[in-house]
Structures are given as C-alpha cells and as structure tokens.
C-alpha positions in Angstrom: -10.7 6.7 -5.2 -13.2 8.6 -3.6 -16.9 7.0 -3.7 -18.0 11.1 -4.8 -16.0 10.1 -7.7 -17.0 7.0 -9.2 -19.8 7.0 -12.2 -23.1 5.1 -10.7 -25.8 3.4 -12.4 -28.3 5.5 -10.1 -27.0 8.7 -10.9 -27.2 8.3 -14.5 -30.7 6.5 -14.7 -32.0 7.7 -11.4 -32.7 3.9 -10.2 -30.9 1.8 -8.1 -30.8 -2.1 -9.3 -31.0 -4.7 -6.5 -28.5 -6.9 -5.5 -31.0 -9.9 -6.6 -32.0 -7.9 -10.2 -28.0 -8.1 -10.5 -27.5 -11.7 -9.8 -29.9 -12.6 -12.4 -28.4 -10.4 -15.2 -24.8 -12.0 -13.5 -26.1 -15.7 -14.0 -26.3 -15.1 -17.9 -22.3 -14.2 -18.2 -20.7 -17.1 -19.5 -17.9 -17.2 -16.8 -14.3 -18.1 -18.9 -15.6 -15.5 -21.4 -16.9 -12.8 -19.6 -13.5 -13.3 -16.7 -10.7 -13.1 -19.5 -12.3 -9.3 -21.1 -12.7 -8.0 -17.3 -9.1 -9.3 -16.5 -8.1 -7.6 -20.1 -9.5 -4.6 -18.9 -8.2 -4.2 -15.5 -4.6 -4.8 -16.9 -5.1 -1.7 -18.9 -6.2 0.1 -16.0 -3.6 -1.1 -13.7 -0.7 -0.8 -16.5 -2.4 3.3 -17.0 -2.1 4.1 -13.0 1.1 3.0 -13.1 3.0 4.5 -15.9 1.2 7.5 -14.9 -0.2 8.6 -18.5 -3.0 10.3 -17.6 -3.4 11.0 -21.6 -3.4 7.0 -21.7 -6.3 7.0 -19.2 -8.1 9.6 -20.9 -7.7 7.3 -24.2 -8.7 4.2 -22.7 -12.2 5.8 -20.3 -13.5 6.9 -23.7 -12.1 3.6 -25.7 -14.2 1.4 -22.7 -16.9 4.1 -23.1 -17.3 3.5 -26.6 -17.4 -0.2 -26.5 -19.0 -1.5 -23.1 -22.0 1.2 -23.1 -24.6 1.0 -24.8 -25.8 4.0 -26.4 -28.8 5.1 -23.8 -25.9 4.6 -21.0 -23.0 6.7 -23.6 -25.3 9.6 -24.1 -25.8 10.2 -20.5 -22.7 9.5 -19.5 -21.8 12.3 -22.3 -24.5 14.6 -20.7 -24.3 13.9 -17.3 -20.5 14.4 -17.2 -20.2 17.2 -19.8 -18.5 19.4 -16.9 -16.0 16.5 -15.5 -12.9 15.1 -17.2 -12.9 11.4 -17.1 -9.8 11.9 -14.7 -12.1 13.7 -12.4 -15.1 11.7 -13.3 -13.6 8.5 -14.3 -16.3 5.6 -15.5 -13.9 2.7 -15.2 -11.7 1.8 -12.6 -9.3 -1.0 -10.7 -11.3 -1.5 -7.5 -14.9 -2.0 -9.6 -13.6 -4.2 -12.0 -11.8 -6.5 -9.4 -14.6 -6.7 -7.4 -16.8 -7.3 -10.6 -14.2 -10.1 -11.6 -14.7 -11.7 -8.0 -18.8 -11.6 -8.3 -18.4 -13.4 -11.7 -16.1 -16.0 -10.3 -18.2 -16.5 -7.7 -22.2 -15.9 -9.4 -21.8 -16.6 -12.9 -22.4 -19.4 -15.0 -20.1 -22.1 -17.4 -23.3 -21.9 -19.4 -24.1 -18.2 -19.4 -25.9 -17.4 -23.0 -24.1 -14.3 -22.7 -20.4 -14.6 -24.3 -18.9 -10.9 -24.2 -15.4 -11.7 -25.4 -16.4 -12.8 -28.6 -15.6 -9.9 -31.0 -19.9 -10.6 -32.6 -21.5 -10.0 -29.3 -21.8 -6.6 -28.9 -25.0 -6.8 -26.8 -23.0 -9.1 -24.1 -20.5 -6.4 -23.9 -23.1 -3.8 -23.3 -24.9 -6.2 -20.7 -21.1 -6.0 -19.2 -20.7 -2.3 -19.1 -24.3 -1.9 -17.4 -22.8 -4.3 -14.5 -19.6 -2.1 -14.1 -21.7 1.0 -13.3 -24.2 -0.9 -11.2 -21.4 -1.9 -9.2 -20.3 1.1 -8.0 -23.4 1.8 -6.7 -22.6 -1.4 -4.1 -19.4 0.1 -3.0 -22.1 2.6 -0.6 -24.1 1.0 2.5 -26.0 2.9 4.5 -23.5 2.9 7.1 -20.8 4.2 5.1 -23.5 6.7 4.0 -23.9 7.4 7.5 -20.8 8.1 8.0 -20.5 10.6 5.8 -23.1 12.6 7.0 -21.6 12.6 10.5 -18.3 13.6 9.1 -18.9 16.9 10.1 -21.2 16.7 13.1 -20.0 18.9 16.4 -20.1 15.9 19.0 -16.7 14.0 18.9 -18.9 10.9 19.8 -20.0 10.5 16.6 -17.3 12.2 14.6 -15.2 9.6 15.9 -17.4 7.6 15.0 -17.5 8.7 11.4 -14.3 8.7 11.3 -13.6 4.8 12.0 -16.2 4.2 9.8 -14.6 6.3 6.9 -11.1 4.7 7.6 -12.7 1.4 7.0 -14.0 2.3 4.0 -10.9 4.3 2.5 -8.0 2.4 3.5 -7.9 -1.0 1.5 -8.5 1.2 -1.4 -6.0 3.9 -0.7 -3.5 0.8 -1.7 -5.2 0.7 -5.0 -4.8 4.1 -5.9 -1.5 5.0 -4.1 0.9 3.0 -5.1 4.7 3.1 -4.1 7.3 4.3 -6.9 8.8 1.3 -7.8 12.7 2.6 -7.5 11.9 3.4 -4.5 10.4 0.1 -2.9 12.6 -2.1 -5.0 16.1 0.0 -3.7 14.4 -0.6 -0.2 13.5 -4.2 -0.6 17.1 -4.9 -1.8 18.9 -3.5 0.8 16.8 -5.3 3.7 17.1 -8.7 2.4 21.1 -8.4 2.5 20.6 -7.0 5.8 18.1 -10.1 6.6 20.9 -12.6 5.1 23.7 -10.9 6.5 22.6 -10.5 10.4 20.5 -14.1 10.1 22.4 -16.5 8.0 21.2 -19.7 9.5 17.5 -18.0 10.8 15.9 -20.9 9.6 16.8 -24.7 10.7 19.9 -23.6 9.8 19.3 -22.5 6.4 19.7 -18.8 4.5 16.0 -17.1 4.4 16.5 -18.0 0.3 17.3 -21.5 0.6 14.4 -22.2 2.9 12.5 -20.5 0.4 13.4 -22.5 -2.2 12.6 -25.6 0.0 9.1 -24.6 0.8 7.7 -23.2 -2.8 10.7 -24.8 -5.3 12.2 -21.5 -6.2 14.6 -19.3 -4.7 13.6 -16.1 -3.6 16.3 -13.8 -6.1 15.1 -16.4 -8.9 11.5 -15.8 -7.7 12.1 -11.9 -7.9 14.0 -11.8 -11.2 11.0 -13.5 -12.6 8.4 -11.2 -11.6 10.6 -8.4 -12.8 11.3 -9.8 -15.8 7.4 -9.9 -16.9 7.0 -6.3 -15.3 9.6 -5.4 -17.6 7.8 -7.1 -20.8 4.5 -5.0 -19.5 5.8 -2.0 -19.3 7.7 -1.8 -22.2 4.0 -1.6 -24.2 1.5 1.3 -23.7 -1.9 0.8 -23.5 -2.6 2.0 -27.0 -0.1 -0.8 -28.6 -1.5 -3.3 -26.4 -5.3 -2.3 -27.8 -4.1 -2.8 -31.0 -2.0 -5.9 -30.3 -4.1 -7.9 -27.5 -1.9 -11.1 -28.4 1.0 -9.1 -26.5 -0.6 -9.2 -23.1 -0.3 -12.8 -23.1 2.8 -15.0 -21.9 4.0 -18.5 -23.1 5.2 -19.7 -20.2 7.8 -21.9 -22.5 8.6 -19.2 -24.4 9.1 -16.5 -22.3 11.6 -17.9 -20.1 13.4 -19.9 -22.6 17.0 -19.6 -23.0 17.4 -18.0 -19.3 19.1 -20.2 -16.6 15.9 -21.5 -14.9 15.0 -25.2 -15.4 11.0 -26.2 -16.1 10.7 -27.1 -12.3 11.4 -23.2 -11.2 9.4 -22.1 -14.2 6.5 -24.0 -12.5 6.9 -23.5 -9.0 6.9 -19.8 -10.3 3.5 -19.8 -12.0 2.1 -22.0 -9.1 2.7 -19.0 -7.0 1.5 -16.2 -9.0 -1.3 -17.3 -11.2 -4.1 -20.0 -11.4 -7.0 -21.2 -14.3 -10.3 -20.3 -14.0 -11.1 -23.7 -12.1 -8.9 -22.4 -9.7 -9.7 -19.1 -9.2 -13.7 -19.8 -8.9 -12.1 -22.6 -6.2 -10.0 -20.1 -4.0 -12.9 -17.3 -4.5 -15.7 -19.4 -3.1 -12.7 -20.7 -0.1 -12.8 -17.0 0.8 -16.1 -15.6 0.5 -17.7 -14.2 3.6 -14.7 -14.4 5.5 -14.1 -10.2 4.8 -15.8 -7.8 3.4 -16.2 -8.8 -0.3 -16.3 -5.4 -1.4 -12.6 -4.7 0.0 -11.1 -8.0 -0.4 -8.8 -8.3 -3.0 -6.9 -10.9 -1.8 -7.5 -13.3 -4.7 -5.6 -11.6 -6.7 -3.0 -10.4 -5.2 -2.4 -13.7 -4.4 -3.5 -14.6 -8.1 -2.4 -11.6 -10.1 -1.6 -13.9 -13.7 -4.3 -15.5 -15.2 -3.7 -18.9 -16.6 -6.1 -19.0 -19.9 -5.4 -22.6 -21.3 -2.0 -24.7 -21.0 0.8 -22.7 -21.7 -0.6 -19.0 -21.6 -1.1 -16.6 -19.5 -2.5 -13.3 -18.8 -2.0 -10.5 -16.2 -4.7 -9.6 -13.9 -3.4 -6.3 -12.2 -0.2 -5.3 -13.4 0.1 -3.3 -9.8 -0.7 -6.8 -7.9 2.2 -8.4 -9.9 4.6 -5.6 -9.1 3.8 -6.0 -5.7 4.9 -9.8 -5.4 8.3 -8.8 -5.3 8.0 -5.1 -3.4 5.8 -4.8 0.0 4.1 -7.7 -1.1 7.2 -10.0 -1.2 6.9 -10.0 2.7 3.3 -11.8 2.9 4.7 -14.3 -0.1 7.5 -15.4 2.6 5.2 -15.1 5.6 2.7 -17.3 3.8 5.0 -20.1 2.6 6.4 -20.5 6.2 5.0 -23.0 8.6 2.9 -21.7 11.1 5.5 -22.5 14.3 8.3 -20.0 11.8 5.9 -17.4 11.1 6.7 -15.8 14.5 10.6 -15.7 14.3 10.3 -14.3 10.5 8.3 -11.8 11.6 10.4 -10.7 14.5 13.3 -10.8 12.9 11.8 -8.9 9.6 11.2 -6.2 12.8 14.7 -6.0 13.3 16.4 -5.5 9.9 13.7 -2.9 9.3 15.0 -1.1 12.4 18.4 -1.3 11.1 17.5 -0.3 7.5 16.3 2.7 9.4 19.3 3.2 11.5 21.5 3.0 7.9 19.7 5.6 6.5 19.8 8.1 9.8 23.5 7.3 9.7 24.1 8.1 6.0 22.8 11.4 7.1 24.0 12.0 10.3 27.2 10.0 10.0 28.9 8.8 13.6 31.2 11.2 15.4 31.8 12.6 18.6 30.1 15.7 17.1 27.1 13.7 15.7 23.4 14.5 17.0 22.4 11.3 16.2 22.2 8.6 18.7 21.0 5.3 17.8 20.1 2.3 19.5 19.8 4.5 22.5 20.2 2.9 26.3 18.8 4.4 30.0 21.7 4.6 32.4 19.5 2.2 34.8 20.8 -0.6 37.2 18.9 -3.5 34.7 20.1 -1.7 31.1 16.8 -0.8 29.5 16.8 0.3 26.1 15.8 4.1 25.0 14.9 5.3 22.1 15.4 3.5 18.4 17.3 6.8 17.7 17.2 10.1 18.6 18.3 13.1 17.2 19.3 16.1 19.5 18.9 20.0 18.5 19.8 22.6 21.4 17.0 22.8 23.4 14.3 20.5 21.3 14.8 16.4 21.2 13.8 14.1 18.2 13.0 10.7 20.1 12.2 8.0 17.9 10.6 4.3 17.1 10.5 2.4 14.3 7.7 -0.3 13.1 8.4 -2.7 10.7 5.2 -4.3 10.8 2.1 -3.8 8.7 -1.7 -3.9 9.0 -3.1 -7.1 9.1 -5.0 -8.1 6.1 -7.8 -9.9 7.7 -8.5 -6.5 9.9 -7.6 -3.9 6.5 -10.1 -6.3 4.5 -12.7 -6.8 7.1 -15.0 -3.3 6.1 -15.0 -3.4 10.2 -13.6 -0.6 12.2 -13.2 -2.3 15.3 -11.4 -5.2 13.6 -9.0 -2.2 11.5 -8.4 -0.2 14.5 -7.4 -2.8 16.6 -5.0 -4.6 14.8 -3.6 -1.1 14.4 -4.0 0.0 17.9 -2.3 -3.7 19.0 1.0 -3.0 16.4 1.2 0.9 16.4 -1.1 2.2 18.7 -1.4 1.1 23.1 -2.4 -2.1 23.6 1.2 -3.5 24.2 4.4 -2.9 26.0 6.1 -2.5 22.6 3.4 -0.8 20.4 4.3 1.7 19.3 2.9 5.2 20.6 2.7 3.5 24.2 6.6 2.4 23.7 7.0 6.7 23.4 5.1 8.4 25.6 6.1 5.9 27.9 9.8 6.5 27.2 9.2 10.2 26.8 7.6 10.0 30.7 10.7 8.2 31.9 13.0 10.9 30.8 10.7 14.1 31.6 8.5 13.3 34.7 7.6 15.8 36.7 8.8 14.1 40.0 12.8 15.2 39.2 13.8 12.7 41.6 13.1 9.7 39.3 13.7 10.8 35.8 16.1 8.1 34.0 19.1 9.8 31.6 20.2 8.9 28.4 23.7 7.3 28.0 26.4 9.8 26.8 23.6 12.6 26.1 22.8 15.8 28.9 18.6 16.5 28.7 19.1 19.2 31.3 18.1 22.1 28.7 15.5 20.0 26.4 12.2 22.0 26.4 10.3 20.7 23.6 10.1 16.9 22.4 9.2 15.7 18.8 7.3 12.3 18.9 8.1 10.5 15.6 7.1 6.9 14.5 8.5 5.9 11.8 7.1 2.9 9.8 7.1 0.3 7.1 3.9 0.5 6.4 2.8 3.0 4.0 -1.3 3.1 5.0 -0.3 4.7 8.4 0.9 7.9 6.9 -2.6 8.7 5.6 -4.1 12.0 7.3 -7.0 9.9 8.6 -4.7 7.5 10.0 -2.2 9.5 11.0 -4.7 11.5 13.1 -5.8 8.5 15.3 -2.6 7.5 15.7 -2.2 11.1 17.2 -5.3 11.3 19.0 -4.1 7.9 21.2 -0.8 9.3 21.9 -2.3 12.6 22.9 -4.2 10.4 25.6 -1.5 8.6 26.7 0.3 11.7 27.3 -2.5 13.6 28.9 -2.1 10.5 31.2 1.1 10.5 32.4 3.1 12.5 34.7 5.2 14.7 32.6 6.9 18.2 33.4 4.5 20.6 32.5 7.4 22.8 31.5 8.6 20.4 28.6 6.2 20.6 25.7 5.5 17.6 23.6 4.5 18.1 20.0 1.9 15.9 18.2 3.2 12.9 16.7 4.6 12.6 13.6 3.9 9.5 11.6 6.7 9.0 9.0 6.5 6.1 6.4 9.8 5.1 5.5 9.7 5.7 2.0 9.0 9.4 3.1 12.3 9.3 5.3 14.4 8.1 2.2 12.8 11.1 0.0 13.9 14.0 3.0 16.9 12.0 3.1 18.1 13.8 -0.4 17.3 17.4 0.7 18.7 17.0 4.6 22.5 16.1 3.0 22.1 19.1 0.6 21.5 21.4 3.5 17.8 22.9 2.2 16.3 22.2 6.1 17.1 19.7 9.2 14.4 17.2 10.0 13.3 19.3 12.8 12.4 22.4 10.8 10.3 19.8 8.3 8.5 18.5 11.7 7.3 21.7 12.8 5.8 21.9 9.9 4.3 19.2 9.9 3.0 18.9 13.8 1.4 22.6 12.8 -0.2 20.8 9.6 -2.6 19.3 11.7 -5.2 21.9 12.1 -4.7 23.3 8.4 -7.7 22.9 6.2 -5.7 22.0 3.4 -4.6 18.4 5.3 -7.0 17.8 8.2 -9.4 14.5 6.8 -12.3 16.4 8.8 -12.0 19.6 6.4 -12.4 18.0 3.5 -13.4 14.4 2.5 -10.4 14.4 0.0 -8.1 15.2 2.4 -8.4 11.9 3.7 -6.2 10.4 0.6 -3.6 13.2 1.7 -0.5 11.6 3.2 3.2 12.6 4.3 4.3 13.1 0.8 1.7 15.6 0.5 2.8 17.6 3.2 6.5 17.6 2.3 5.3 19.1 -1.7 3.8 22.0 0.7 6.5 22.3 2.6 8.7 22.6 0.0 6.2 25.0 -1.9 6.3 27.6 0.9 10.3 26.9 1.1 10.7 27.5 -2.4 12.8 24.4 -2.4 13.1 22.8 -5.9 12.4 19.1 -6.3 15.8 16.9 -6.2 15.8 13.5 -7.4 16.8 10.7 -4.5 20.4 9.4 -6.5 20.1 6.4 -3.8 17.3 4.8 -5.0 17.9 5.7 -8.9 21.6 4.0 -7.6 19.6 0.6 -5.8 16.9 -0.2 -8.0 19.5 0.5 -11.1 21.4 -2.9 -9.3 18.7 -4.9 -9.2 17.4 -3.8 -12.7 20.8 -4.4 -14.1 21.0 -8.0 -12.8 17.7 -8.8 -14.0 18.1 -7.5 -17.8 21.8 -9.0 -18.1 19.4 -12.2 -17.6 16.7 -11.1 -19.8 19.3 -9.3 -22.2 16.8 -6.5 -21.7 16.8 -2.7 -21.0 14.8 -2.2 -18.5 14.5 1.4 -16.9 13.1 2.3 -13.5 10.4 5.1 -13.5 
C-alpha cells in the first residue's frame, strides 16, 4: 500500500502525536483485551484482500469506521475523504494493524484500565481507533520522506539513492498487498515437493525430506499441509459479513475441529506448536525480536505465529494471508527453520535444484523435446573441462533466449531490515554480481563467452550453430515473486547493464535489457504460448521496450513501483487484443491437492 494512501492522524487533525504521547495512551490498553479485537480485526482484513470482495472491504472500512472512531475523528474522516472511496482512501489496513498488534505486545499493560473488547466500553474502542490512525503516521521517517522528494531529482546520485531508499520501504509491504493466487502457488508447491522426494529420497541422514520433518517438529509435512488447508478451507467458506454477525465462528476448538480425521492428539499439537502461541508467548517471542529489524517492516511474529491461542483449547486467526502462506512460499522457511543449522545448506541447495527442474518441466510442456525443438535445456560449452551453459535456451532465427533460473529468495533479515544496503545486498549476493553463480553475473558472463568480440575465443554451444544470432534476450527467471517488482526489476537491470558495458562483447550482437520473470508469471504465458496467441520472444520485446514507458517505469510515477510482470503481460495483451484464458494446469494441480484434503475433511473446498 502506498504511504500517499493510508488515512493519518495528522492529516485529519493537523497534529502529529509523539512517539512518547503514544506510549502513554499505549500503557492504558489492557494487553489480552485490547490483542484479541486487533487480531479480530486484521482477520477480517486479511480474509477481505483475499477473497477479493472489494464490496466486503467497502462494508467492513465503514463497519470499523462506525465503531473504533469517535465522532470528532468520523466527521472528518467523512469530510476529509468525501472525494476518495475507502478503496482508494482506505482507513484500516493489514500492515497498521500488525504493526499496532506488535507495539501492544510489546508496550502495553496486563493492567491497562482500558478494556476495548468488552462490548460496554465504547470509549476504549475509540481510544483504539485514535492509535490506528496515529500509526500510520509512524510508517514516514524523514528519510523515507527524503526519499521521496529525490524521486525525481536529475542527478542519478541521488536518484539512486532514492530509489534504494524507496525499495526498502516498499518491498516487505508489497508481500502484504500482493499476494499469490493460491491455485497457482499451491499447483507449484505440489509439483516441487514430488520432484524434491523423487530426485532426493534419502537427502537427509537417509530419510525422505517428510520423514525428517516429522522427526524434527512431530508432524509430517503432507499432514502438516492438509491441516493448514483444512482451516483455510473453514475461513473461507464465511464472508466477512457472517463472520460480523457470528464472531464465535472465527474461533477453532482444537479438539473439535480435527476430530474424527486420522491425526492422533500428538500431531494435533505438534501442529498448533508450529502455527500459533498465547499471549504469554507472543509478548515472549515479540520482545526476543525487537530491535533486531526494522519494527515497522517486521512481521515476522506472525507469520511465524499466524493463530492466536486465546485460552486452552481455542484459537483464533491472526492473518488469514500468514496462515495461507505456511503451506505455499512460506512452507520453504517452515522446513528451513526446523532443520539443524549444519542441514540448512544442503536443503537449500538442493531446493535450488528442483526449482530448476520445475522450470525445465514447464519449458518442456511447451516446447516438448524433438530434433525440431528450439528449446535446449541444461545447456553444455563444447570446452576441453565440460562447463555448463545456459539453464535453457530457446533459439529463434537470428535472436537467442539464454536463460537462469533462481530458486532462492530474499533473505528476511535484509527484506525486514528498513536498510537498503542490508536489502540490496542480500539481493545483489543471490541475484545480482557478487558471486560466480549469482545470477545476472552467471549471464553476462555466459553471454560474453559465446559473443566476444575476439572471434578466436568464443566457446559454442553443444548441438546448436550461433553463427547468425544478432540479438540476445537476458532472462532470469525466479522463485521469488518480490524481484519482478518494476523497482526491483530495474536494479536488477541497471547491474547487468554494467556488467555488460564491462565486458568484451561483439559490438554487432545486441543484448536486450534483462527480463526478470517470476515463475508464477512463466506458468500464466505458459497457457497462451501452447494456444499459439504469441512466442515468448514477441512477449519479451515487449517487455524489454516497457522499460522507458511511463505507464511502468517506478521513476514516472510512485505507483508504478507496485507494478510488476503481471502487469505488463494485462498490457500486452490489451494492445494484442488477446482475451484472458484460464491456466487449466493449475485449476488441474491445486484441484489434487484440494481433493485430498476435503476427502479428509469430507469438505468442498474450491480453489479461487
């Protein structure tokens, strides 16, 4: 969410409350109380965001409105925003009511006077509305104001500047607001871990990845994913306006709700350990982590944390999204962080490899092996030492597609840490040209060894003739979804650029920007490349030219910023004319996992 967006305190009153005036109104909150509405709340917003009602969140911005402001703060809310929509303009939202959950954790009191979630105090729920829009005027420093004044300066200097400011500010939020379709992370998800479990049976000790689960947190991982699913299921099959009505149905019995299923009380437990904590608990691991990050990005606590254990054998749900996530791109820092430090590394490399072979399965169910494919995985140099290539290529006349693929992600301790130097470079180490294998040095340095300019010492490509390539598409594709933001996109550009400006490379063979493709974007083009609408290299050009268009560039406008892949690929289809085509794959995938999950549950559950 933009920060131009979000409702302050300041704008509506014209003063600014300090960060002691709000610890003191803070230290009143009766902590148990005043965590269980907010954690109510924030369900409804997360459960709004991702069943996409934007009705619902109209509903529930004036239902919060109505309750949590008092009336000096409703009327000039009302007069203030008469122009904006509260989808435009939204009052209430994910990111300030986590990070308001985390400062009451952390600053209120067992003894607060103020008791909010007791239906008879309406001025403690007032008190609680004034802290949500006082927050949001925290989320602004004057750096990050800074930046935004330099956004548009003429010296690169400091619009570099700016703009690794801005990306420190934007990204651990973009996850907030930009969540994956569930299909199509769950279909993905599925398909790696039988590619884990098939090419690495005994990775561990001589265990499956599952069974060395299982050993380290007491469940196995397909029991551990069924379970999340299952309560996803029970969320989403409520809308916000039943669940206003019927608050008792946000709540779980944790012997009810898996009764009858095949899971004995020890998985049942070892489940909730790993999802959800009390409030003695959460206030623990909140005050473990404070001033490690920036507090006003990290959200770790609950996505670590995203059920709430109220008393004995009920819960609650914290952030619907956080929960989903447990078992979709979240799933891989719940393995990671089980594992022993000394196993870390070999899960990790090995989670590198089946995402390059996901990748490969998916070029290959589009360009399908022949001896008239143009598809060339796992490419090799023809060199006295074999040195390999490319992680595919794809080959059209005179222009080559030479590709590698990153399974890794960002780092939370640099995407958290509200520092650009940390962000960029954990980014720059992974993606960018600090190693041998990251991964815009691994191209331009791959590119160089097929093109350079002294003839004499260019390497070939097994079982593929380069003698008429004149142009060469850079593409990176990767796992992780935050890299295909304009904003990041463009720095990853702006380093390969360097390194190409910086090697010796035929001047005659023209290299195109590079083209950072999230996975999930590959799987979507996948559907219109077997239909015939366009090959992938007419959907690059236009996106290499997108670049410098005002409609995409982050420097044109500071909403372009959120832009991303997907984005481009509506635009291209708009100027194409090319109707939207649902991706049967991932209906097909997720529908597998669904179906074993509900013939558990012995309910329906649908993807989106």
């Amino acid at each position: 969410m933009p920060n131009k967006m979000m409702v302050t305190y300041s704008e509506l009153t014209g003063a600014k409350v300090s960060e002691d005036e709000f610890k003191q109104i803070l230290s009143r909150l009766e902590r148990g109380s005043t965590f269980h509405l907010l954690s109510t709340i924030n369900c409804f917003l997360s459960l709004t965001s991702y069943q996409n009602s934007d009705e619902d969140f109209i509903f529930l911005q004036r239902f919060l409105s109505h309750h949590l402001l008092d009336k000096e703060l409703f009327d000039l809310t009302n007069e203030k925003l008469s122009q904006a929509t509260p989808l435009e303009r939204p009052i209430f939202h994910r990111w300030q009511i986590l990070y308001l959950m985390k400062r009451v954790l952390l600053e209120s009191s067992d003894k607060g006077d103020l008791v909010p979630h007791s239906d008879q105090n309406q001025p403690a729920r007032e008190t609680l509305g004034r802290l949500c829009l006082i927050v949001n005027d925290f989320f602004m420093n004057e750096q990050d104001e800074r930046a935004l004044d330099l956004i548009h300066w003429d010296k690169a200097e400091d619009r570099e500047q700016a703009q690794s400011i801005f990306l420190a500010q934007m990204l651990p939020v973009a996850e907030l607001y930009n969540p994956p379709p569930l299909d199509e992370a769950l279909a993905r998800l599925d398909q790696m871990l039988q590619i884990f479990e098939h090419r690495f049976p005994l990775a561990f000790g001589g265990t499956t990845l599952s069974d060395y689960f299982r050993s380290l947190t007491g469940i196995n991982l397909e029991s551990f994913i069924e379970m999340t699913l299952g309560i996803h299921a029970h969320y989403l099959s409520h809308d916000v306006r039943q669940l206003i009505e019927n608050p008792i149905d946000l709540n779980l019995n944790r012997k009810t709700f898996f009764s009858n299923l095949n899971y004995s009380d020890s998985e049942i437990d070892h489940f909730f350990r790993l999802v959800s904590g009390d409030l003695n608990q959460l206030t623990e691991a909140a005050r473990d982590q404070n001033g490690a990050l920036d507090s006003r990005y990290d959200l770790r606590l609950f996505q670590t944390y995203p059920l709430f254990r109220i008393s004995g054998d009920s819960f609650t749900c914290i952030d619907y999204g956080f929960l989903l996530e447990k078992v979709l791109q979240g799933l891989y820092h719940t393995i990671l962080n089980s594992l022993p430090n000394n196993e870390r590394r070999v899960f990790f490399e090995k989670w590198g490899k089946v995402f390059e072979e996901y990748v490969t399965q998916v070029f290959l169910s589009i360009f399908p092996a022949s001896p008239f494919s143009n598809f060339y995985p796992h490419s090799y140099f023809l060199h006295k030492q074999e040195m390999e290539a490319f992680d595919g290529m794809l080959e059209y006349s005179t222009d080559l597609i030479a590709m590698e693929y990153k399974g890794g992600v960002i780092k939370a301790a640099a995407k958290y840490s509200g520092n650009p130097d940390e962000l960029l470079g954990d980014i720059d180490k992974k993606f960018g040209t600090v190693h041998a294998d990251s991964g815009v040095r691994q191209l331009a340095q791959k590119i160089e060894r097929l093109f350079t300019a002294n003839v004499s010492e260019r390497l070939q490509i097994r079982d593929l003739d380069l003698a008429g390539m004149r142009v060469v598409y850079p593409v990176l594709v990767v796992n992780d979804s935050n890299l295909g933001f304009s904003l990041t996109a463009l720095r990853l550009r702006s380093w390969f650029d360097s390194e190409i400006e910086n090697r010796n490379i035929d001047p005659a063979i023209t290299i195109r920007p590079l083209c950072v493709l999230p996975v999930g974007e590959l799987e979507e083009i996948k559907t219109y490349l077997l239909a015939g609408d366009f090959t992938l290299l007419d959907f690059l050009h236009f996106y290499a030219n997108a670049v410098n268009e005002s409609w995409y560039h982050p420097l044109s406008d500071p909403d372009n910023v959120w832009k991303d892949v997907g984005f481009v690929f509506t635009k291209f289809r708009d100027a194409r004319q090319i109707p939207f085509r649902p991706n049967q794959d991932r209906i097909d995938g997720s529908g597998r996992v669904f179906d074993r999950v509900s013939s558990k549950f012995r309910i329906a559950i649908g993807s989106e």
